[in-house]
C-alpha positions as CSV (number, residue, x, y, z in Angstrom):
1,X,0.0,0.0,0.0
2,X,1.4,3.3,-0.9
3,X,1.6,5.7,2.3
4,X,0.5,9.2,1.7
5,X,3.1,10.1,4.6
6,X,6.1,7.8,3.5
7,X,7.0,10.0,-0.2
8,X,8.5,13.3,1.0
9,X,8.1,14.2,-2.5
10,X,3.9,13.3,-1.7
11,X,4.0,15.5,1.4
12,X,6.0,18.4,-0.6
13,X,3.0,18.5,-3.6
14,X,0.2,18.1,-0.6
15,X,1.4,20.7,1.1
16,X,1.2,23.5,-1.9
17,X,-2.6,22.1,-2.2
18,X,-3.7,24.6,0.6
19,X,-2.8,27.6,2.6
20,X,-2.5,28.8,6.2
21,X,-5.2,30.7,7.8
22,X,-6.1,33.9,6.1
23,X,-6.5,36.7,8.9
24,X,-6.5,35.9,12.8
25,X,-6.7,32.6,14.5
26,X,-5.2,29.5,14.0
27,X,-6.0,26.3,12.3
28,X,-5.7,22.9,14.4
29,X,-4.7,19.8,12.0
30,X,-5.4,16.4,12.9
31,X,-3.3,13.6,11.4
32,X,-3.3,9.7,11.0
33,X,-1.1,7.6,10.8
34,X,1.3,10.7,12.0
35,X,4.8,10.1,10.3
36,X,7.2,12.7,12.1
37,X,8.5,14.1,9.1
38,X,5.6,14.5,7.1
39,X,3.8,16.0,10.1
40,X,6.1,18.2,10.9
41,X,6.5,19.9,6.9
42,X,2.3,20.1,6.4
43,X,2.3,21.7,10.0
44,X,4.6,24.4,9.7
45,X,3.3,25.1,5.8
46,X,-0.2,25.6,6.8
47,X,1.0,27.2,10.2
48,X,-1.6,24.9,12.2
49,X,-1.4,23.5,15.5
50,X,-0.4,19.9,15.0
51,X,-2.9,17.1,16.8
52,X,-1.2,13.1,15.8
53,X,-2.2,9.6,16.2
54,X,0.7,7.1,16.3
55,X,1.1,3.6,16.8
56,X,4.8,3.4,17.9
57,X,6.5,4.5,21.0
58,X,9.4,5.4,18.7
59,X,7.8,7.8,16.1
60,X,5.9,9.3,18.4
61,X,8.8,10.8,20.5
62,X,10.7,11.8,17.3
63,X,7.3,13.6,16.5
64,X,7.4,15.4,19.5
65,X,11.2,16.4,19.6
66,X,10.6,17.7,16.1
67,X,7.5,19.7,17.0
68,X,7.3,20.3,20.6
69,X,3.8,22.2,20.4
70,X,2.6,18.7,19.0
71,X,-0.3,16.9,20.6
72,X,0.6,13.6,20.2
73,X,-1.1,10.4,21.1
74,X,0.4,6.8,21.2
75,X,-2.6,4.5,20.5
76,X,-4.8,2.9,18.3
77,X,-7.3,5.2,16.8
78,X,-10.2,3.5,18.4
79,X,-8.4,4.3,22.3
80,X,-8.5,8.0,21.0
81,X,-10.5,10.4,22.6
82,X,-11.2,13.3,20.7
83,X,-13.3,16.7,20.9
84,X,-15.9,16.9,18.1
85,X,-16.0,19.7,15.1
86,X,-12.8,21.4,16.3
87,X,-9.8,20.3,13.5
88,X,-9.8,23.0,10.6
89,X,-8.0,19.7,8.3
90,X,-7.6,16.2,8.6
91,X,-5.1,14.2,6.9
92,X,-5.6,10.4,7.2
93,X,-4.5,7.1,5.7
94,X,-7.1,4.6,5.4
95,X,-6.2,1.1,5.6
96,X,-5.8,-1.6,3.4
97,X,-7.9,-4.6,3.8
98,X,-5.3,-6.8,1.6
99,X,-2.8,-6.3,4.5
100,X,-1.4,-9.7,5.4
101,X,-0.5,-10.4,9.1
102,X,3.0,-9.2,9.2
103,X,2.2,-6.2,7.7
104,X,-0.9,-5.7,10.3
105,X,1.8,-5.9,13.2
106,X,4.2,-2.8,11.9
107,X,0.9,-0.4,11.9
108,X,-2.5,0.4,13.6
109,X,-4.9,-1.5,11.6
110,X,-7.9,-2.7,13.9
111,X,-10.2,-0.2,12.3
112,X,-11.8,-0.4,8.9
113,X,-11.5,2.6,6.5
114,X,-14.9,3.4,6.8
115,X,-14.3,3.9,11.1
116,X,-11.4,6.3,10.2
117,X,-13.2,8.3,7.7
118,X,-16.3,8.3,10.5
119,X,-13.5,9.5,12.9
120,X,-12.0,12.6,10.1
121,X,-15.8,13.8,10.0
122,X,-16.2,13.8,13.7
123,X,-13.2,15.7,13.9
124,X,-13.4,18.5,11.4
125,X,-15.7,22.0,12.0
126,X,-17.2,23.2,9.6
127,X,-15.7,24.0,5.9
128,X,-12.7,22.3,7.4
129,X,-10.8,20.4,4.9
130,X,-10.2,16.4,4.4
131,X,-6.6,14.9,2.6
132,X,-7.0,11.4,2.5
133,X,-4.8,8.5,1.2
134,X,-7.0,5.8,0.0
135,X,-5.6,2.5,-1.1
136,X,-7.5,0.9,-4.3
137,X,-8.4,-2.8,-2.2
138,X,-10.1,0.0,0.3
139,X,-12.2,2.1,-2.7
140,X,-15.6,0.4,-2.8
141,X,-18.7,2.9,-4.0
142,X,-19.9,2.5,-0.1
143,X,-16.8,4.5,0.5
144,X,-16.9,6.8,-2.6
145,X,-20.5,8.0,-1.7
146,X,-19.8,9.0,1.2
147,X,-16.5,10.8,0.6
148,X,-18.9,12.7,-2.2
149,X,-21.8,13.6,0.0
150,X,-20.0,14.8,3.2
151,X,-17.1,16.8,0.9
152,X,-17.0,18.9,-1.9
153,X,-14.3,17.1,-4.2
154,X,-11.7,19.9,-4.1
155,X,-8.9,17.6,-6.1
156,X,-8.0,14.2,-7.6
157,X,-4.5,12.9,-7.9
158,X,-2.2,9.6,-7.8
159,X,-1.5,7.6,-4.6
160,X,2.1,6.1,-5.8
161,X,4.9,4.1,-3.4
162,X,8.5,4.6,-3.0
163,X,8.9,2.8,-6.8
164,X,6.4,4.9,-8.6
165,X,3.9,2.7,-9.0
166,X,-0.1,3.7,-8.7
167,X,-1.2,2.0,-5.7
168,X,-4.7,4.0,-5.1
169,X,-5.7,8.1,-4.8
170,X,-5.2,11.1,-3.0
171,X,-8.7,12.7,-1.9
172,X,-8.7,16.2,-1.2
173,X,-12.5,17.6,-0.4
174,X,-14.4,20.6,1.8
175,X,-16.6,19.8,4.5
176,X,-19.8,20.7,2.8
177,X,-23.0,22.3,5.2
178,X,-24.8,18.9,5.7
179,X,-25.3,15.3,4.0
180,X,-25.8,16.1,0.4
181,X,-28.0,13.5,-0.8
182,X,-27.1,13.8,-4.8
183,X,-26.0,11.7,-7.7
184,X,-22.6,9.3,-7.0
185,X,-20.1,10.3,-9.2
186,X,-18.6,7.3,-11.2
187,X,-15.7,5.6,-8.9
188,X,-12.3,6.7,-10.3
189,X,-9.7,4.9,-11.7
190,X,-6.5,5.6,-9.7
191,X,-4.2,4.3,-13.0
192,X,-6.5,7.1,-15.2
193,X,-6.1,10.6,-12.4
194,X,-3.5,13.1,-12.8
195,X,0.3,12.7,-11.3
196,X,0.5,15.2,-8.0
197,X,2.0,18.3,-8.7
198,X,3.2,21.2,-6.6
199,X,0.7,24.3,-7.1
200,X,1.7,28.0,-7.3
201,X,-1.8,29.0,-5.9
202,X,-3.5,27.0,-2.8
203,X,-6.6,25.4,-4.2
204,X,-8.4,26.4,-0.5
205,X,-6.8,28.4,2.9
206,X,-8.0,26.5,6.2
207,X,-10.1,27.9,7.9
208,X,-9.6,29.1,11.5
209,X,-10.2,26.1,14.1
210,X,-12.9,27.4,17.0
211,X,-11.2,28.9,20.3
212,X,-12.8,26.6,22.8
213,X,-10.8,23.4,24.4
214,X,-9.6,20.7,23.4
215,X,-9.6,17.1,24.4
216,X,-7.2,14.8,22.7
217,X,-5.8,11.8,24.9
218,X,-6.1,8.1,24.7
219,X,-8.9,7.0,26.5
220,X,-6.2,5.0,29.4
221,X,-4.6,7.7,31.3
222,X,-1.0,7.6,32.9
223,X,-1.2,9.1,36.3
224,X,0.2,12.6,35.4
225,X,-2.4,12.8,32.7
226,X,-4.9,12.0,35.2
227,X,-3.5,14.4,37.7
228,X,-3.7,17.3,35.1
229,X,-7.0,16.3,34.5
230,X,-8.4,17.0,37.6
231,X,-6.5,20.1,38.6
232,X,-8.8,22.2,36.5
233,X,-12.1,20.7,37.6
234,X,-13.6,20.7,41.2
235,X,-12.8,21.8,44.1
236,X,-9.3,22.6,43.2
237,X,-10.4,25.1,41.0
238,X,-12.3,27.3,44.0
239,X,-9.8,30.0,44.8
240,X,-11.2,30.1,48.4
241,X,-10.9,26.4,48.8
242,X,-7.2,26.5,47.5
243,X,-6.8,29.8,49.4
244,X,-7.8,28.0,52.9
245,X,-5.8,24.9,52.1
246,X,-3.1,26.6,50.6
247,X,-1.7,29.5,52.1
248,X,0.0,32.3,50.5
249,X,3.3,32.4,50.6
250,X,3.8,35.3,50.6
251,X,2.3,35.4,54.5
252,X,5.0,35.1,57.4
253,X,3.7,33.9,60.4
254,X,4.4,35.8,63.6
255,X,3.2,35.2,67.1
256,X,0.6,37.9,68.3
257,X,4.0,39.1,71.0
258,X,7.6,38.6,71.2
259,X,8.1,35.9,73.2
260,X,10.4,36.0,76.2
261,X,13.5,33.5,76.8
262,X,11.1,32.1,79.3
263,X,8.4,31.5,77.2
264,X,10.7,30.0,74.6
265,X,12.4,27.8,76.9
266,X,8.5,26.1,77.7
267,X,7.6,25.6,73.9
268,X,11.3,23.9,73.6
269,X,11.2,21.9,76.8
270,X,7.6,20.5,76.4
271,X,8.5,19.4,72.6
272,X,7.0,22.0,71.3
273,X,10.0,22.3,68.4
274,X,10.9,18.9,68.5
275,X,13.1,17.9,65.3
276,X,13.6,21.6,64.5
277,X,16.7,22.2,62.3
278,X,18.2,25.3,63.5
279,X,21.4,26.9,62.0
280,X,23.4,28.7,64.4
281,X,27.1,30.0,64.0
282,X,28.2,26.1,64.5
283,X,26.7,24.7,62.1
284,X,23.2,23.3,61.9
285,X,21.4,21.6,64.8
286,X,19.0,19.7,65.4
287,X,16.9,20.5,68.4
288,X,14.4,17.7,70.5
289,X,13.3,18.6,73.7
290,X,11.4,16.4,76.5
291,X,9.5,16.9,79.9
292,X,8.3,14.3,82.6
293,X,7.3,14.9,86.2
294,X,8.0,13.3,89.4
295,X,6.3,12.6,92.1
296,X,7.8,11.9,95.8
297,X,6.7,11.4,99.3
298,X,8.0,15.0,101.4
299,X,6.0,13.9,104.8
300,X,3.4,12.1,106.2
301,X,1.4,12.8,109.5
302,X,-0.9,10.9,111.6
303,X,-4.2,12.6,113.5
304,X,-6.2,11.7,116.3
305,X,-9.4,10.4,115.9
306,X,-12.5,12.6,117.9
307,X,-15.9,10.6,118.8
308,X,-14.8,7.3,117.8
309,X,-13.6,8.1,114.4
310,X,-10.5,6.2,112.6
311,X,-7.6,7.5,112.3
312,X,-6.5,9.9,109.9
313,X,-3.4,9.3,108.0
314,X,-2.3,12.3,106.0
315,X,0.3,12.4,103.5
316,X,2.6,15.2,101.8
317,X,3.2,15.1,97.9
318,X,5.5,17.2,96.2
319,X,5.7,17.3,92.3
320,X,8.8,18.6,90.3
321,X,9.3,18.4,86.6
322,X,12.2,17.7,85.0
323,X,13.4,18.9,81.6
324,X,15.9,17.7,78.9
325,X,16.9,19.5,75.9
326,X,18.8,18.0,73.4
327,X,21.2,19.4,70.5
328,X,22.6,17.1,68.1
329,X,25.1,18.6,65.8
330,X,24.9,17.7,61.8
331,X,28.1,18.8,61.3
332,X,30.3,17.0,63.9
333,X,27.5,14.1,65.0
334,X,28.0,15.9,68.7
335,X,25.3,15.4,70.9
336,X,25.0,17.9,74.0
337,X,22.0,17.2,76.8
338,X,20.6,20.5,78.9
339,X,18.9,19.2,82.2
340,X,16.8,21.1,84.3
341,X,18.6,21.6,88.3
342,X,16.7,19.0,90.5
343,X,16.1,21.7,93.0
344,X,13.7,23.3,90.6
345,X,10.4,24.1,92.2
346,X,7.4,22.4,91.9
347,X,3.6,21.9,92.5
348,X,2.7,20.7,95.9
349,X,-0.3,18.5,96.3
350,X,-2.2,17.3,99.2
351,X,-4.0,14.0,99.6
């Protein structure tokens, strides 16, 4: 089968066929099978944002270190999701139903060419323009009526391979308003059409593609496709949301008064900045701080019972907490422990 993306000489006549956008905006064209070369040349002479369906891993990141502003998608054409009437041209392949096996396993065949021709009409807005490679096993009148009643036949020509020899035709047609329900014409003989030419004057500009979104991804989605996905949508989207979860960073925080060394050494001793990394003239430090309290017997006291009553045993508590603050130094692996006295004061409790 003879590849309208293959021939460089093919994509160099195509390319003189039409014109870039006339005026403002910018056209959006939508190939398949995607060849890296040939998509690159027909997207930077019609100026269009370039929108690819490849079958190998390979081509497709040649395709997009070529053309980095390429959306490119690495998947069988029926795993593509695409937006409807937003490609001002579509340039396709359709595929050939002669194809043995072997051939089958170097491309993306599972779809017939009446599926990708369905998929090219989906695609295109209105007036947009259709380039189509069709191989003679694949031209049946099914196919040529509808070619003729969804497009205005803009151009004929010769579908040839790498030895010149006339393996179907090159379609080239305008979206027309709505189904045309009119008279077939006769089916063409690809051996009788004209050899492709380069033209001095485009036979059509594109026109410009429509300014909303666009969806163009394989219907599987790699994690970072699915993250992306969802940042624009939901909740994520709601700047007070974001705002409460996500703070500005351009805010410092600051306490509502200085604090005092007492107050400091609290927050610090009670764990307050435990695993803090400070950075002092030393180096930096790490800084983990820990409090417990202890409880011991200070006196006990015995009193006489009145009327009959038991005895009264009475016992003096006295509660002291003890502090540890520990600095470990990154730089030298130093450790250095800061205890509390054990004559610190306490709270005295009676029981």
């Amino acid at each position: 089968m003879g590849r309208l993306t293959i021939s460089s000489r093919t994509t160099k006549h195509v390319a003189s066929w039409f014109g870039p956008v006339q005026g403002r905006g910018r056209a959006r064209l939508f190939l398949y099978p995607a060849e890296p070369g040939a998509a690159s040349t027909l997207a930077a002479a019609w100026n269009a944002d370039l929108f690819a369906v490849v079958s190998d891993g390979a081509a497709a990141e040649l395709l997009r270190q070529r053309t980095p502003s390429a959306s490119v998608v690495c998947a069988a054409l029926d795993d593509v999701r695409m937006t409807q009437d937003c490609m001002s041209a579509a340039v396709i392949e359709l595929p050939d139903p002669s194809y043995d096996r072997a051939d089958r396993a170097r491309g993306d065949h599972s779809v017939t060419p009446d599926e990708v021709l369905r998929r090219a009409v989906l695609a295109l807005a209105p007036d947009g323009i259709l380039l189509a490679a069709i191989p003679a096993a694949s031209l049946t009148f099914k196919l040529w009526r509808r070619c003729t009643s969804w497009f205005e036949i803009l151009a004929l020509g010769q579908l040839v391979d790498e030895k010149q020899v006339v393996t179907g035709l090159i379609f080239a047609g305008r979206m027309q308003p709505g189904f045309v329900s009119t008279d077939t014409p006769p089916l063409p003989n690809p051996a009788r059409l004209p050899a492709l030419t380069t033209l001095g004057t485009p036979l059509a500009h594109l026109a410009a593609a429509p300014k909303a979104s666009v969806q163009f991804s394989a219907t599987y989605l790699t994690w970072e496709q699915a993250i992306a996905e969802a940042r624009p949508h939901g909740v994520w989207a709601d700047p007070s949301v974001s705002g409460r979860l996500v703070p500005d960073p351009g805010w410092t925080v600051r306490p509502l008064m200085p604090l005092s060394k007492g107050h400091l050494g609290q927050l610090i001793a009670c764990g307050a900045f435990n695993n803090a990394l400070l950075h002092g003239p030393d180096g930096p430090v790490l800084l983990k701080g820990q409090t417990h309290r202890l409880r011991s017997e200070t006196g006990s006291a015995t009193e006489p019972a009145a009327h009959g009553d038991p005895v009264t045993q009475l016992t003096t508590m006295r509660d002291a907490f003890r502090t540890t603050v520990t600095l470990l130094q990154l730089r030298s692996g130093d450790l250095h422990a800061v205890h509390s006295e054990d004559g610190d004061d306490g709270d005295r409790d009676d029981a």
